[in-house]
N, CA, C and O of each residue as an XYZ file, in Angstrom:
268
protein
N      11.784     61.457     84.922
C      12.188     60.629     86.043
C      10.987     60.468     86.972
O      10.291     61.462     87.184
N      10.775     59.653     87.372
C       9.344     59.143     87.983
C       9.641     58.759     89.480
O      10.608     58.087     89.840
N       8.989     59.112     90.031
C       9.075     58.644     91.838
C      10.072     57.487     92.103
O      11.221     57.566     92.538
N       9.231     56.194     91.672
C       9.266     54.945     91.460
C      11.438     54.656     91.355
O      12.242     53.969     91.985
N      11.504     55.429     90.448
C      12.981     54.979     89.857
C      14.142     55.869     90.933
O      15.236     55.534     91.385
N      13.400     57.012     91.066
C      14.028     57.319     92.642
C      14.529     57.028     93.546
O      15.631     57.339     94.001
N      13.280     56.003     94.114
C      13.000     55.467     94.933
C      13.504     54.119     95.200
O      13.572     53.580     96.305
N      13.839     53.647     94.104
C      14.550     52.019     93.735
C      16.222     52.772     93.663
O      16.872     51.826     94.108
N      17.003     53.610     93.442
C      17.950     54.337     93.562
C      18.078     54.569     94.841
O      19.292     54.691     95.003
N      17.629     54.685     95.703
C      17.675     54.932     97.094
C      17.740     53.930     98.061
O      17.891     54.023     99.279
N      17.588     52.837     97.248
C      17.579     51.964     98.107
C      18.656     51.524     99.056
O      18.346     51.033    100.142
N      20.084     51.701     98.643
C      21.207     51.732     99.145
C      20.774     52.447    100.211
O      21.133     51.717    101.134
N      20.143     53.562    100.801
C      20.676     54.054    101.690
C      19.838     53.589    103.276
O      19.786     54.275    104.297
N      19.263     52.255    103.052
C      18.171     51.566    104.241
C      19.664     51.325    105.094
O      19.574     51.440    106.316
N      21.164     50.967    104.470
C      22.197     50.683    105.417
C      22.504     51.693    106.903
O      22.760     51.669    108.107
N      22.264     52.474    105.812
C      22.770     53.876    106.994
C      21.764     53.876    108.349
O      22.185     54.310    109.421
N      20.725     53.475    108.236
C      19.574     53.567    109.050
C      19.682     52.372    110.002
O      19.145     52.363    111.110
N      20.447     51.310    109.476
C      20.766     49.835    110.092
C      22.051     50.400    110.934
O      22.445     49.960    112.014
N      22.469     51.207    110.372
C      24.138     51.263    111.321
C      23.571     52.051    112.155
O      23.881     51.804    113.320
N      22.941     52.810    112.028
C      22.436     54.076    112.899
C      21.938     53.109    114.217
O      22.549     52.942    115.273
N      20.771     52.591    113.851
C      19.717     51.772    114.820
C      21.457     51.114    115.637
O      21.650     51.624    116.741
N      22.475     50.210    115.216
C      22.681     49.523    116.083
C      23.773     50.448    116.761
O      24.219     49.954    117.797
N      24.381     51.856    116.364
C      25.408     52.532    117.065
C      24.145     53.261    118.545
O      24.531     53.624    119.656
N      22.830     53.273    118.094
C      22.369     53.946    119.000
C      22.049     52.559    120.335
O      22.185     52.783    121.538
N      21.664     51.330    119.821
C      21.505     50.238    120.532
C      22.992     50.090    121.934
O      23.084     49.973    123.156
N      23.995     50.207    120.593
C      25.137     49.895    121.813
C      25.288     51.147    122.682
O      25.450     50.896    123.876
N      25.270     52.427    122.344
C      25.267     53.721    122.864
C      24.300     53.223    124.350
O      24.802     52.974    125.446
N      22.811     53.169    124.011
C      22.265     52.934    125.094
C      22.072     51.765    126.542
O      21.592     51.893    127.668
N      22.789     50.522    125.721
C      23.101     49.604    126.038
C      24.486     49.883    127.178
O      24.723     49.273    128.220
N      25.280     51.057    126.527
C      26.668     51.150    127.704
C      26.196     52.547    128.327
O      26.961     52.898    129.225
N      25.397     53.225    128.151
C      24.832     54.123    129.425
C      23.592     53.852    130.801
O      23.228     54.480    131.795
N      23.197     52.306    130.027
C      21.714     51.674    131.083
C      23.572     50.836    131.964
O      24.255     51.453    132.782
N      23.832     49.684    131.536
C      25.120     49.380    132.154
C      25.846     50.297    133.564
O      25.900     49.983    134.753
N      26.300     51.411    132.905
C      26.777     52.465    133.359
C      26.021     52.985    134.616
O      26.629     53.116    135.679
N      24.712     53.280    134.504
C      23.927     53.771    135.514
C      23.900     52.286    136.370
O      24.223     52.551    137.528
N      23.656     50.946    136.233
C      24.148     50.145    137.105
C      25.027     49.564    137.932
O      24.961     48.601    138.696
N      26.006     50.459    137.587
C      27.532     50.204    138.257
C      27.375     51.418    139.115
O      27.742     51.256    140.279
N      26.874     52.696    138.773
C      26.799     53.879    139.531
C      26.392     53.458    140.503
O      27.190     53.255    141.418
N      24.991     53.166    140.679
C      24.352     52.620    141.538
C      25.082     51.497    142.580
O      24.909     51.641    143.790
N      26.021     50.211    141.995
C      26.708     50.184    142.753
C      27.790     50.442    143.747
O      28.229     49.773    144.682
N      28.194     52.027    143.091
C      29.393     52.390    143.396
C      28.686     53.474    144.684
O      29.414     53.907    145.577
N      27.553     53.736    144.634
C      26.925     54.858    145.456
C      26.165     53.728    146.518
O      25.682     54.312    147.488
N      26.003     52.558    146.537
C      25.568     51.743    147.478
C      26.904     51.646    148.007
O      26.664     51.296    149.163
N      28.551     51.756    147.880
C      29.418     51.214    148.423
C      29.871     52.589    149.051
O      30.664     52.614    149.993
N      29.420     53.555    148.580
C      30.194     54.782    149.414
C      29.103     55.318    150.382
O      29.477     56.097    151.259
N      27.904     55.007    150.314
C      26.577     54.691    151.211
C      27.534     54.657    152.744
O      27.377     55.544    153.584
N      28.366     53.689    152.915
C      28.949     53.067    153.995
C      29.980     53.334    154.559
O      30.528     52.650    155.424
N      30.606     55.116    153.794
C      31.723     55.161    154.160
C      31.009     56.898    155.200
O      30.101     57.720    155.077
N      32.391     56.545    156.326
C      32.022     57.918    157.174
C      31.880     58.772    156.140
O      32.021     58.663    154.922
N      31.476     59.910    157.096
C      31.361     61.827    156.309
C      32.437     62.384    157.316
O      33.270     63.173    156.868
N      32.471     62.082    158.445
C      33.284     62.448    159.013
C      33.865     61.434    160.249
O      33.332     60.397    160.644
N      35.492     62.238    160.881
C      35.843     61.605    161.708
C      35.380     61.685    163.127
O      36.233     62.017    163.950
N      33.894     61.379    163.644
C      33.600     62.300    165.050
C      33.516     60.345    165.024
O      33.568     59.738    166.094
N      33.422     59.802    164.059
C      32.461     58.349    164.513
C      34.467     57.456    164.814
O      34.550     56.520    165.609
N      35.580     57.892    164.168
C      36.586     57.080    164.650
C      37.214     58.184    165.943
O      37.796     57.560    166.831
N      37.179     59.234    166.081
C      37.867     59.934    167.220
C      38.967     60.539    167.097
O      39.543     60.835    168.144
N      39.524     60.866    165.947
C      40.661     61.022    166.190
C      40.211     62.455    165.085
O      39.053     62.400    164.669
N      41.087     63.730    164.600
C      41.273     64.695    164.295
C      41.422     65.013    162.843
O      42.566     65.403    163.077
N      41.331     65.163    161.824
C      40.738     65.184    160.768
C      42.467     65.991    160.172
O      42.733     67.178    160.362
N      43.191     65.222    159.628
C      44.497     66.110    158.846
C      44.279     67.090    158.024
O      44.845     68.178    157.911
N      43.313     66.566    157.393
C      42.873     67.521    155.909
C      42.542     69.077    156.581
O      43.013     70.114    156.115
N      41.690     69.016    157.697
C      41.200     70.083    157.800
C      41.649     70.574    159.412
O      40.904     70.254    160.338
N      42.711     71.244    159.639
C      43.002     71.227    160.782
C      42.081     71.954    162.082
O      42.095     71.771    163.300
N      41.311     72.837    161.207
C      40.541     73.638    162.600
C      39.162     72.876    162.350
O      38.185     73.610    162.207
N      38.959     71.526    162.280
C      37.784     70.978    162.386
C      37.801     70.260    163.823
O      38.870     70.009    164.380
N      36.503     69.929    164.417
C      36.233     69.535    165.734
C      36.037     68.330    165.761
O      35.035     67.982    165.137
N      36.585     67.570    166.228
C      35.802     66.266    166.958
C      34.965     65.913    167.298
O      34.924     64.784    167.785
């Protein structure tokens, strides 16, 4: 058995390497996506209080917190 005839036997398996390439394409394709929505979602909470000293009024969640 010679390299050659191996090697022509093997050929079937260039598929696996094609599915591979495009499961990793979409993989990275919906985690670059992903980090762009983060980013929008952390520009929208950018804008939200940390606390209630900026509306005035007393915080329910945490009753022995200060104003």
């Amino acid at each position: 058995m010679k390299l050659s005839d191996v090697m022509s036997a093997a050929s079937s398996l260039t598929s696996y390497a094609e599915v591979a390439l495009v499961i990793f394409i979409g993989v990275f394709l919906g985690v670059a996506l992903d980090l762009v929505r983060a980013g929008q979602r952390h520009e929208a909470m950018r804008l939200l209080t940390l606390s209630d000293e900026e509306t005035g009024r007393r915080s329910e969640r945490h009753p022995g917190a200060r104003s």
